[in-house]
N, C-alpha and C positions, 0 to 999 in steps of 0.2 A: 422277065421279071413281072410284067403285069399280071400276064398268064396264071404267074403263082401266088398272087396277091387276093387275085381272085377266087381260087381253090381255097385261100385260109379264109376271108372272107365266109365264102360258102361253106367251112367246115362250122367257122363260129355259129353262125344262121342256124344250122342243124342242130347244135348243141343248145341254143336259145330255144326253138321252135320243139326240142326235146325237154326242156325245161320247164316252158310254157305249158303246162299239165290245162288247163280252160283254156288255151287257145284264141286270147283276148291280142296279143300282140306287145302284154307286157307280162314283167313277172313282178309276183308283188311277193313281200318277205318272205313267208310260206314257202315259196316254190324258190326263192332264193337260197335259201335254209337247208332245203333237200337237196341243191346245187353244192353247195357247202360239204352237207354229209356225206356225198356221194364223195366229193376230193379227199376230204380228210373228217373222216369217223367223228376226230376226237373234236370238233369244233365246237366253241360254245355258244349260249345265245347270244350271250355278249360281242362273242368274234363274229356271229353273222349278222348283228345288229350294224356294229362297228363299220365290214363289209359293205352291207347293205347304203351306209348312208354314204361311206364315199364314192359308191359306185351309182347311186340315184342322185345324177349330178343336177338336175334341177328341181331338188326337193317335193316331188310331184306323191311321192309314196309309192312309185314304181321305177324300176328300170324296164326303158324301152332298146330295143335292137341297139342303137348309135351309144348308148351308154353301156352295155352290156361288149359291143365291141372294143370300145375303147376299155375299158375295164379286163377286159381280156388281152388282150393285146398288151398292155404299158402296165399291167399289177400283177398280172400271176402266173402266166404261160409265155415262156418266151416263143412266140413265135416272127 
């Protein structure tokens, strides 16, 4: 079980770090938004805004790795 917890971990990381277009460690709207359009086409700014703020769980104006996995995790992929 750990083993596989691990691997989704590390797929999320990958999909972050594939996200992360500047390579800062966070992603900020912009690149949250392209995250967005790549899922679903038809999203709007509103839904990545919307997105955005409950997945930047401490209002920082980014999401870092910990908020990005939990946001993946428990909002949109079940994995």
């Amino acid at each position: 079980m750990e083993e596989a917890l691990q691997k989704k971990i590390a797929d999320i990381t990958e999909t972050f770090e594939f996200f992360d277009r500047d390579g800062n460690g966070l992603i900020d709207f912009d690149e949250f938004r392209s995250l967005l359009q790549t899922v679903n086409p038809d999203a709007t700014i509103s839904q990545s805004a919307e997105g955005f703020s409950i997945t930047d769980t401490n209002s920082d104006g980014y999401v870092d790795l910990d908020e990005f996995i939990e946001w993946w995790r428990s909002n949109w992929w079940e994995y």
